[in-house]
C-alpha positions in Angstrom: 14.5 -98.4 -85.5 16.8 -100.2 -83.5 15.3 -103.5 -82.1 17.4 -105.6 -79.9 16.2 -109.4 -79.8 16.9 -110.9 -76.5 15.8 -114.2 -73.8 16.4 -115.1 -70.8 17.5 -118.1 -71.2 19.0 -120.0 -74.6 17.4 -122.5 -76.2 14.1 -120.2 -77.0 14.3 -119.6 -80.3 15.9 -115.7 -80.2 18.3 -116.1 -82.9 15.8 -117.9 -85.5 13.3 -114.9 -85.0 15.8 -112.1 -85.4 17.7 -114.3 -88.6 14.1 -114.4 -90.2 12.8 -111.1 -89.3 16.0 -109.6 -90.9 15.4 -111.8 -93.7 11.9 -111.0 -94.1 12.4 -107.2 -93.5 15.6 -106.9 -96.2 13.0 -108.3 -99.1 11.1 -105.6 -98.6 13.5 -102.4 -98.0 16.8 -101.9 -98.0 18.0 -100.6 -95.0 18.1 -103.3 -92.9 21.3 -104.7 -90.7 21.5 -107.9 -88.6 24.0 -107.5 -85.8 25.2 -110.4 -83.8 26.2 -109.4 -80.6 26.7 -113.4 -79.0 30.0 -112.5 -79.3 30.9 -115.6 -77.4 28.9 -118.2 -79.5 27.7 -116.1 -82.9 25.6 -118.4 -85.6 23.9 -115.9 -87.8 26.5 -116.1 -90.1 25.4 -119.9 -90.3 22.0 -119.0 -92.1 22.9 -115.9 -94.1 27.0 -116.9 -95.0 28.0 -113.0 -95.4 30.8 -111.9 -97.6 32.7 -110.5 -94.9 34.0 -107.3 -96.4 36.2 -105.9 -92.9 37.6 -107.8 -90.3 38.9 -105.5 -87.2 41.0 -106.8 -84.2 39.3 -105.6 -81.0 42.2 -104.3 -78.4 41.9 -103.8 -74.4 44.6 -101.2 -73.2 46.1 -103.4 -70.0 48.8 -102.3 -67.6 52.8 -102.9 -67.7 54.3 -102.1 -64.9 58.5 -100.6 -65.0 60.0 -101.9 -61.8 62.6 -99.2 -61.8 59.9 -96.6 -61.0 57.1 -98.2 -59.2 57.2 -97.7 -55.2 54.4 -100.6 -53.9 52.2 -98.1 -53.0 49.3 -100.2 -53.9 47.2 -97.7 -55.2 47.0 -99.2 -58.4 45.7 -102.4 -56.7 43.5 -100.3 -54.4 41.3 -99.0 -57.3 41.0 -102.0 -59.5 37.5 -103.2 -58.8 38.0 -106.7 -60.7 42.1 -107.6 -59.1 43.4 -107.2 -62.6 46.1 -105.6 -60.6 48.0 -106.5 -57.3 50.9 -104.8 -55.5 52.4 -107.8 -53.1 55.5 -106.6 -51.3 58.3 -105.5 -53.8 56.5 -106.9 -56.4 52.9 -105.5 -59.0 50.9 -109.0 -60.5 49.1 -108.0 -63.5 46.4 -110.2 -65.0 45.7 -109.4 -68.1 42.6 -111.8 -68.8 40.5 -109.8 -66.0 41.6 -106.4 -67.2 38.5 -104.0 -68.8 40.8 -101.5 -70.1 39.5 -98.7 -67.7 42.8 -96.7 -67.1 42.3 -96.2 -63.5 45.6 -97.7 -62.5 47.1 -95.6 -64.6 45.7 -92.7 -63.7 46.1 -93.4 -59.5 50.4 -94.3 -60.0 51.8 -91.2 -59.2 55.1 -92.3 -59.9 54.6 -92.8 -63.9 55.2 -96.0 -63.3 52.2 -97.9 -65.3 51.5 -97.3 -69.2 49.3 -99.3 -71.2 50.0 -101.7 -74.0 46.7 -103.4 -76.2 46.1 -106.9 -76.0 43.8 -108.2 -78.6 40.6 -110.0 -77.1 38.1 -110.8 -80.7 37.2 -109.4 -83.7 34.9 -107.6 -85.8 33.6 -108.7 -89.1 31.5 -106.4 -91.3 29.7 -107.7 -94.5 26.4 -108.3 -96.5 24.1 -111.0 -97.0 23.0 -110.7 -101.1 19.1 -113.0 -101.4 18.2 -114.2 -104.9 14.8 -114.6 -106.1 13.3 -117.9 -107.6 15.2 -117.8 -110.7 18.6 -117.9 -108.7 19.7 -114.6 -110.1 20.9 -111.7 -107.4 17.8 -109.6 -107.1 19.7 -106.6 -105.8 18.0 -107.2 -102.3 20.6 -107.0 -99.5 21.1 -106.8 -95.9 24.5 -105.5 -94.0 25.5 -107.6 -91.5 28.6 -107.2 -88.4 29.1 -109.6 -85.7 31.4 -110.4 -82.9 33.9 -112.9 -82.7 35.5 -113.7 -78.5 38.7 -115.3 -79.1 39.0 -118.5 -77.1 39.8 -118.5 -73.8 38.9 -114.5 -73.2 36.1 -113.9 -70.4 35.2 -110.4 -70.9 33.3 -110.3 -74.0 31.8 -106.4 -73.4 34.8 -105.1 -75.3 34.1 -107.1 -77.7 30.4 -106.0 -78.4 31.2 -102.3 -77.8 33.0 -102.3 -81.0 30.5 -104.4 -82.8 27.8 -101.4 -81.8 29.8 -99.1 -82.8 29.7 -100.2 -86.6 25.7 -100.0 -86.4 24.5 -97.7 -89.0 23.0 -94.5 -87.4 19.5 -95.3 -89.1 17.7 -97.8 -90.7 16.1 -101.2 -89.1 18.8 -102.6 -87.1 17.8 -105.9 -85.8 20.7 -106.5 -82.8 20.8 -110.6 -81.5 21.2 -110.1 -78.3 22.9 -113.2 -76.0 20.6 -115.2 -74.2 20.8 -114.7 -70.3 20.8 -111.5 -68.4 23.9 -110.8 -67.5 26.5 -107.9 -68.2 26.9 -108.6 -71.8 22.9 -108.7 -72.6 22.8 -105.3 -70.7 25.7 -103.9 -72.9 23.8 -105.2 -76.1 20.6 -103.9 -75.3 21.3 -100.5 -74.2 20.5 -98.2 -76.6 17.8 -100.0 -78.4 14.6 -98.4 -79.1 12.7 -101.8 -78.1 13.5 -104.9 -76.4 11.6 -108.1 -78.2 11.9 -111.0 -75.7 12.0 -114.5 -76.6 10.5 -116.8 -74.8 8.8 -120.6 -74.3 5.3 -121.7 -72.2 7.5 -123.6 -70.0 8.3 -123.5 -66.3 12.3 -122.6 -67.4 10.8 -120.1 -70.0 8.3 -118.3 -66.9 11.2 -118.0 -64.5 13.9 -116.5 -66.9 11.5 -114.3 -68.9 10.7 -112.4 -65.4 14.0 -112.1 -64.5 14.8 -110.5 -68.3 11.4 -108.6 -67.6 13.2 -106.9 -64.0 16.2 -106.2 -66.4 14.8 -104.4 -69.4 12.7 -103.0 -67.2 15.5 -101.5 -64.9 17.5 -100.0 -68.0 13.8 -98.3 -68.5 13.3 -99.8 -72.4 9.7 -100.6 -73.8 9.7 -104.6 -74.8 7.4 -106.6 -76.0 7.3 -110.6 -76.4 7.1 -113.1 -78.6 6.3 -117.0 -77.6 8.0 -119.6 -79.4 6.6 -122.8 -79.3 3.3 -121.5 -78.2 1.2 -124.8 -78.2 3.9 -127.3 -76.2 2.8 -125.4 -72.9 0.4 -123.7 -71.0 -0.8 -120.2 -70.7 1.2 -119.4 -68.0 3.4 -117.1 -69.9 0.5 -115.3 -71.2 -1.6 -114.9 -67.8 2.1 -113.6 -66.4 2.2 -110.9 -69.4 -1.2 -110.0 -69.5 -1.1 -109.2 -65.3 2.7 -107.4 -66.2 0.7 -105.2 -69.0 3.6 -106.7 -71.7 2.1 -107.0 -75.1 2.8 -110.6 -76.9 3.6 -109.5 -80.4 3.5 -113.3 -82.0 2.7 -116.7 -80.9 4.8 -118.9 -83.0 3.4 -122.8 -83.6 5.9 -126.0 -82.7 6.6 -127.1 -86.3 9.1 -129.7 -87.0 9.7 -128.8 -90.3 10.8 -125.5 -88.7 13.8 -127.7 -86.4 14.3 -129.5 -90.0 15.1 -126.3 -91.9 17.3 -124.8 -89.2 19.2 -127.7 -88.3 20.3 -127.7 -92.2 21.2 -123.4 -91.8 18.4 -122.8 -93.8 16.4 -119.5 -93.4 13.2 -120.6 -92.3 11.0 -117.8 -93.9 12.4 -119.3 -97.6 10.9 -122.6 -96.7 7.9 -122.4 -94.4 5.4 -119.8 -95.8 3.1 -119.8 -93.0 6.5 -118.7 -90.9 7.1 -115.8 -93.3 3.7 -114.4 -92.8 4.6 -114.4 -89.1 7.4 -112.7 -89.0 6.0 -110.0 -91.1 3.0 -109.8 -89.0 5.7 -109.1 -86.4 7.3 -106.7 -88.1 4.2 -104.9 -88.5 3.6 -105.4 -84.8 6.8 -103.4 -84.2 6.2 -100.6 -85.9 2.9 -99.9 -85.0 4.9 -100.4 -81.4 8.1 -98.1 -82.1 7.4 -94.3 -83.3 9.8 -95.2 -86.5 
């Protein structure tokens, strides 16, 4: 079961459900991988502190051009849908930082005169999260973890999260933290999934973005389900908008401070709060009475 946890806007509380629903679900079996696709900004590492076991350097193929063989055609230029490439006269502008490693202007230079050389634009860490019990002695309970690590400066983090998904073990519970927004790298998370669990808060900010995320999942033709965070600091709004959209809420989580106090210290919540535990198992369950598993 592949679940991808995602929000339409940050700030919801997407990343403390999926940390604790891992958590919860890798006590119990032992299948179980959390993958952190916020390639640009991951902190699940924060609350589980992984022994990262692999580290791989993502590469994007980009174009160099030989001056002695190019002819200005502009093809190359022609067929670049994001200007990574520019023939100007007697002279080809490459920009490396907007390239996505398609090939096309390599394939359009008749001449020969464009091969392609990596540049490398993150990383890849693969790991596992080992839980004691009470005692503090490993209780051979563990959970694989990969995320995805943007290097500074880089704007494109898809190539990024394509070889993140690509370490995702073929089967399992695979809990994928999604970025927040809906934009191309939420769609390149998501796809793939077997569900879509939105995160999302009764709030005017919370309404508008969770549609939006709603027209998105929707489009890429998933079945999703959401959960409200902060359930009681609103109105009903969200619900009254799910219940007319035919979207089941899965959970209602309660504002708690001691839940803030635990995760601004990287705690995992479901070791502290037991109330929050029994939540995200009652999720859990939720899903897969929701997924065919």
């Amino acid at each position: 079961m592949r679940i991808a946890i995602a929000s339409g806007k940050g700030g919801t509380g997407k990343t403390t459900v999926a940390v604790n629903m891992a958590a919860v679900a890798a006590r119990h079996r032992e299948d179980v991988t959390y993958i952190d696709c916020d390639v640009e900004e991951p902190n699940g590492h924060i609350f589980f502190k992984p022994t990262v076991e692999k580290i791989e350097t993502v590469m994007v193929p980009v174009p160099r051009v030989d001056d002695s063989k190019c002819t200005y055609c502009g093809e190359c230029g022609y067929i670049c849908q994001y200007k990574a490439i520019v023939s100007i006269l007697n002279k080809v502008l490459t920009f490396p930082e907007l390239c996505h490693g398609c090939g096309g202007c390599t394939l359009v230079c008749q001449d020969g005169a464009i091969t392609e050389i990596p540049r490398a634009v993150g990383k890849v860490e693969i790991g596992s999260v080992h839980f004691s019990d009470e005692t503090g002695l490993m209780n051979g309970k563990h959970l694989g973890m990969v995320q995805g690590v943007l290097d500074v400066k880089e704007a494109m983090p898809g190539p990024v999260i394509r070889r993140v998904k690509a370490y995702i073990p073929d089967s399992g519970l695979r809990i994928i933290d999604a970025p927040p927004g809906t934009s191309c790298p939420v769609v390149e998370s998501v796809r793939g999934s077997d569900y879509v669990l939105l995160v999302t808060e009764p709030t005017p900010f919370g309404l508008h973005d969770l549609t939006i995320a709603v027209e998105t999942v929707r489009e890429m033709g998933l079945p999703m389900g959401v959960v409200i965070n902060r359930a009681d600091i609103g109105d009903d709004r969200v619900t009254r908008y799910c219940k007319s959209e035919r979207i089941t809420v899965l959970a209602e989580i309660p504002d708690d401070r001691r839940v803030a106090e635990v995760y601004s210290r990287g705690g995992i919540i479901v070791d502290a709060i037991s109330w929050f535990a029994e939540c995200m198992q009652g999720l859990l369950q939720r899903l897969s009475e929701e997924v065919a598993v």
